[in-house]
N, C-alpha and C positions, 0 to 999 in steps of 0.2 A: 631527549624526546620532547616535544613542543605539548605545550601545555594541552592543546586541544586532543592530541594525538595523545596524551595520557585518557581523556576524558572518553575515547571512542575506544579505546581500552577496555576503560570500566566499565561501560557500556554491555559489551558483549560478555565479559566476566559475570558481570551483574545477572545478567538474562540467560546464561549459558543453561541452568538447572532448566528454565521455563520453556526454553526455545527447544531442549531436547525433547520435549513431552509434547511439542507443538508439532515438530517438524511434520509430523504426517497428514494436518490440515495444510501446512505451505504444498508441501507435494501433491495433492490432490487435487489443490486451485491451478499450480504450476505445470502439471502434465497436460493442461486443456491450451495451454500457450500454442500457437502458430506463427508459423512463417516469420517476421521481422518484429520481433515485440521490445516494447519499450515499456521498462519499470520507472513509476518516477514515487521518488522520493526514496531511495534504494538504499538508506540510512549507511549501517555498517557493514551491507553485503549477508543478511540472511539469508538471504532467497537464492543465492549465487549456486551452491549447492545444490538446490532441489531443480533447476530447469532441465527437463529433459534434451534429450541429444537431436542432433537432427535440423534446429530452428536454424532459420538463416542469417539472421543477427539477434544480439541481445543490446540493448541499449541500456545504460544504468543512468537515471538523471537523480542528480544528489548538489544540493546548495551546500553544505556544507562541508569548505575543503578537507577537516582533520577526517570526517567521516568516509569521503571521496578515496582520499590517499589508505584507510583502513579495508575499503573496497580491494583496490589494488592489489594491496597485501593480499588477501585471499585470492583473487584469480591466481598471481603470481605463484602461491600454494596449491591450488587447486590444476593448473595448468587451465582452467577453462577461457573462454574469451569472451571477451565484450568491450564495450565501448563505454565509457563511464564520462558524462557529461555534465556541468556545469549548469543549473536552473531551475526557475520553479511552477510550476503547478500553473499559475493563472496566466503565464507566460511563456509558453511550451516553445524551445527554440527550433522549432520544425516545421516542414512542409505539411500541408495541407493532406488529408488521405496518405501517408506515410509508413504509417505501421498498421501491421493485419491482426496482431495484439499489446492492447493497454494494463499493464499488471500496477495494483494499488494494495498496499498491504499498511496497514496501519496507519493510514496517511492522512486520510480529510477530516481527523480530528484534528490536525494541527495546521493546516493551510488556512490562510488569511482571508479566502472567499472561497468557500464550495462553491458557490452558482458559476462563478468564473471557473473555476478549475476543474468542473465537470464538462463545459461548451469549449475548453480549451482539450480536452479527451476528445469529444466528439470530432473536432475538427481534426486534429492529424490520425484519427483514426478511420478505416476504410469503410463504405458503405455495409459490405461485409465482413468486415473485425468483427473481436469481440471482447469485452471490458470484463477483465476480471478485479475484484476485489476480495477481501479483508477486510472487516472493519469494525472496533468498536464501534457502540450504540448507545443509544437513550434506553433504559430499561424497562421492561414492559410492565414492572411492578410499580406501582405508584410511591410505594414507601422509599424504595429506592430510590427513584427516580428525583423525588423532593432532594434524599441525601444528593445525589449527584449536581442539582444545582445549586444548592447550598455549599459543596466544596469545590466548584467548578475554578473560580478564580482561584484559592490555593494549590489545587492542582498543579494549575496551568503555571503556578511561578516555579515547582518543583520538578513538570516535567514538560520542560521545552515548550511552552506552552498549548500542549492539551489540551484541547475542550471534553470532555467526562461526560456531558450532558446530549449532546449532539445526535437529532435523529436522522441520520446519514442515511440510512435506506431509503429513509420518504425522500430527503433531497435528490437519490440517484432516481428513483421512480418517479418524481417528477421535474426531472430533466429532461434530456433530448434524447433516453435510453430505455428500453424496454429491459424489465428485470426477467431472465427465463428460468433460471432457478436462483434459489434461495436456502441455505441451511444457518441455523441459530446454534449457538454452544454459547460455552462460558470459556474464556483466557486462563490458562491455569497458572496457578503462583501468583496469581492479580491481585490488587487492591479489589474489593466488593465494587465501587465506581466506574473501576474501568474492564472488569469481566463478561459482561455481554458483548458479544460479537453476531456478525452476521459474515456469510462467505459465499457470493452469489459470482453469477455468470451475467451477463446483459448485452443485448447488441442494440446500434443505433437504431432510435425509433425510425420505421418503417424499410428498414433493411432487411437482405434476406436473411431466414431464420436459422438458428445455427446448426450445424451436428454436434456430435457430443467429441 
């Protein structure tokens, strides 16, 4: 086994207790998917599980191969289907209006430019998609908050590089995206840093408005 492909291993070993207690936020974000959706950054294949039936393609986009090929494995297990692609975030390898849903799950804390990686959503997604995410947060408590940028850079060498601190909703709310719902929780089994979460819906600003 290739070194990387132990590492996505451990990965999912590591997260297994967390992600069972989780699974019923993935499913809840995951059953609002439509028509052709594209997940990016679709790590080790959590999500692969929770899509509901029916959708017309599922597209997985994952830069990292050991992670990509851990993908695999699960559909191959799962019997389910998709399409697992090679790229990233601020460079989306698609056409323009393309997919009718964008799935994001823990992701724009570790992509190299939100402002890019959000107008790179908007653009292959349809005037009426709709953008789901996931995502830790900046914490709305001050004391924390300080903790979170004070260990921001050790974080980020421990895990993949992480940003802890990051206030990702204000980024998606002032993008080119209208937030239509919103729910707050805590990440369970988390570090204090990285346990607030937000888990919203949003379609492109000034497009039509969504059904549930």
């Amino acid at each position: 086994m290739r070194p990387g492909d132990v590492k996505a291993w451990l990965v999912d070993r590591l997260q297994e207790s967390a992600e069972r207690e989780f699974a019923p936020e993935r499913r809840k974000l995951l059953e609002q998917a439509r028509g052709r959706v594209l997940e990016i950054g679709a790590g080790t294949g959590v999500n692969v599980e929770h899509y509901p039936e029916g959708l017309d393609e599922v597209v997985l986009l994952e830069p990292n191969e050991a992670y990509a090929r851990r993908i695999g494995k699960k559909l191959d297990a799962s019997g389910r289907h998709a399409t697992v692609v090679a790229g990233k975030a601020e460079a989306l390898p698609f056409e323009d209006a393309s997919f009718d849903t964008v799935v994001l799950t823990l992701v724009l804390c570790t992509v190299e430019d939100q402002a890019r990686s959000l107008d790179e959503i908007r653009r292959v997604l349809r005037p009426d998609g709709r953008f789901l995410f996931i995502e830790h947060v900046r914490a709305d408590d001050p004391g924390l908050a300080r903790w979170q940028d004070r260990l921001n850079r050790p974080w980020g060498l421990v895990a993949d590089g992480c940003n802890c601190n990051r206030a990702t909703l204000t980024a998606i709310e002032s993008s080119q995206f209208e937030v239509e719902e919103v729910e707050r929780g805590r990440l369970p089994k988390s570090p204090p840093i990285v346990r607030p979460f937000v888990a919203g819906r949003a379609r492109p600003r000034g497009g039509q408005a969504l059904s549930a």
